[in-house]
C-alpha positions as a Python dict, from the first residue, in 0.01 Angstrom:
ca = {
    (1, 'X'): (0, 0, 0),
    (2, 'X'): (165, -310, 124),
    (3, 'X'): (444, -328, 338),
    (4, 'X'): (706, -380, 130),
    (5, 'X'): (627, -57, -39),
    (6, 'X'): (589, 147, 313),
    (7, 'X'): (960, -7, 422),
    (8, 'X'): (1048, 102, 85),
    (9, 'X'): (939, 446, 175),
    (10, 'X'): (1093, 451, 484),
    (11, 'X'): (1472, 330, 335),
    (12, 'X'): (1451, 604, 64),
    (13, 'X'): (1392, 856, 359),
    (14, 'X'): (1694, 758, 489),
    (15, 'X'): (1867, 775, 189),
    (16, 'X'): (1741, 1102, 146),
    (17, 'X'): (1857, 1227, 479),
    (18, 'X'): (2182, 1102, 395),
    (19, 'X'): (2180, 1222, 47),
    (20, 'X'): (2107, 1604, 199),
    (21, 'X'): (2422, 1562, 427),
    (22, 'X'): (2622, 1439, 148),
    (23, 'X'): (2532, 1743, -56),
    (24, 'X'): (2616, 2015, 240),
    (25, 'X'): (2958, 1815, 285),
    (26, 'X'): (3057, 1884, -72),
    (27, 'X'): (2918, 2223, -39),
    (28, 'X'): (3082, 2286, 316),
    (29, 'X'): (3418, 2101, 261),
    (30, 'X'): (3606, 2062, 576),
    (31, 'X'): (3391, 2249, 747),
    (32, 'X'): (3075, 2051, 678),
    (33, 'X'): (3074, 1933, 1065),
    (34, 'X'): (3062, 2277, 1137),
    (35, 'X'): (2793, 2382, 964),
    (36, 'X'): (2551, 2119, 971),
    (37, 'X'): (2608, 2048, 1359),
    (38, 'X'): (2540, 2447, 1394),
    (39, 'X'): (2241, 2411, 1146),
    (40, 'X'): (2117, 2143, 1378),
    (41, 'X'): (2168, 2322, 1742),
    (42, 'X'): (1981, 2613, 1522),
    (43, 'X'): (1680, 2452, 1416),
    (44, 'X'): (1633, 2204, 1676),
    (45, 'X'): (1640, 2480, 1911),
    (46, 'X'): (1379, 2709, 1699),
    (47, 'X'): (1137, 2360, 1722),
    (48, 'X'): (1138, 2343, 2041),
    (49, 'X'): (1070, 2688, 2104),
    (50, 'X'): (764, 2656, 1897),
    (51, 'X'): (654, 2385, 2085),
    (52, 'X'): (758, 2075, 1891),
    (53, 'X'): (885, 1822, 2174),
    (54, 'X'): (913, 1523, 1985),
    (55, 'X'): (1225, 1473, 1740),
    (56, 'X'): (1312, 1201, 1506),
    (57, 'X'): (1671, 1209, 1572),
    (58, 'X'): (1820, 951, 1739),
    (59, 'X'): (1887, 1164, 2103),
    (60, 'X'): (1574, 1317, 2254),
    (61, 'X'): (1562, 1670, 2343),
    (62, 'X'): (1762, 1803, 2487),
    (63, 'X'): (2072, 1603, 2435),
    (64, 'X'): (2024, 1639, 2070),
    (65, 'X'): (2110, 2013, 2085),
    (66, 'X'): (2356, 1961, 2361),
    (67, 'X'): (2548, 1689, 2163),
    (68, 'X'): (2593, 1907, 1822),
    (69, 'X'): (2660, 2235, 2034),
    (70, 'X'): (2944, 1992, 2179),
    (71, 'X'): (3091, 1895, 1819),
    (72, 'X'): (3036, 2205, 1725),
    (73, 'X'): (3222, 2402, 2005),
    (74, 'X'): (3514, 2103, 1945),
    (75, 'X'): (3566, 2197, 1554),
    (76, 'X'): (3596, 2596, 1665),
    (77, 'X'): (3834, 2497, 1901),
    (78, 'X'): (4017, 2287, 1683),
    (79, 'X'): (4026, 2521, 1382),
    (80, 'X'): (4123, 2810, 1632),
    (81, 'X'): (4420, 2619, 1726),
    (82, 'X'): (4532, 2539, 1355),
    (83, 'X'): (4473, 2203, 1408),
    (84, 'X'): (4494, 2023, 1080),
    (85, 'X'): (4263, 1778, 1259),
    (86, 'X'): (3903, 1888, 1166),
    (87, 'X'): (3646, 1626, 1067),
}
């Protein structure tokens, strides 16, 4: 394969990472943040339990998990409150 085919590869991953979030955002409305960063503490945490200690995202364990418990702990508080701020 040459390499313009691999980076080819590799952009359509991203798209396809992006396409996936799109598709929980329209499934999710407003509380797609929610979700996904709670879907992300969730199985980030199960990896690591199994013993996976390397992670594609861009923070490395475990700031990934602490990050997206953060934003995810934010939009509770915020929808508690009645804010009509929620991303």
């Amino acid at each position: 394969m040459n390499d313009k085919m691999e980076r080819g590869r590799e952009v359509e991953g991203w798209a396809f990472t992006f396409c996936k979030a799109a598709f929980f955002a329209i499934l999710c409305g407003k509380y797609a943040v929610l979700v996904l960063s709670l879907a992300a503490v969730v199985l980030y945490s199960a990896a690591y339990i199994m013993g996976v200690r390397e992670w594609r995202c861009w923070a490395k364990p475990p700031w990934t998990v602490i990050f997206f418990a953060a934003v995810a702990a934010v939009q509770i508080v915020l929808m508690l409150r009645g804010s009509s701020f929620v991303i």
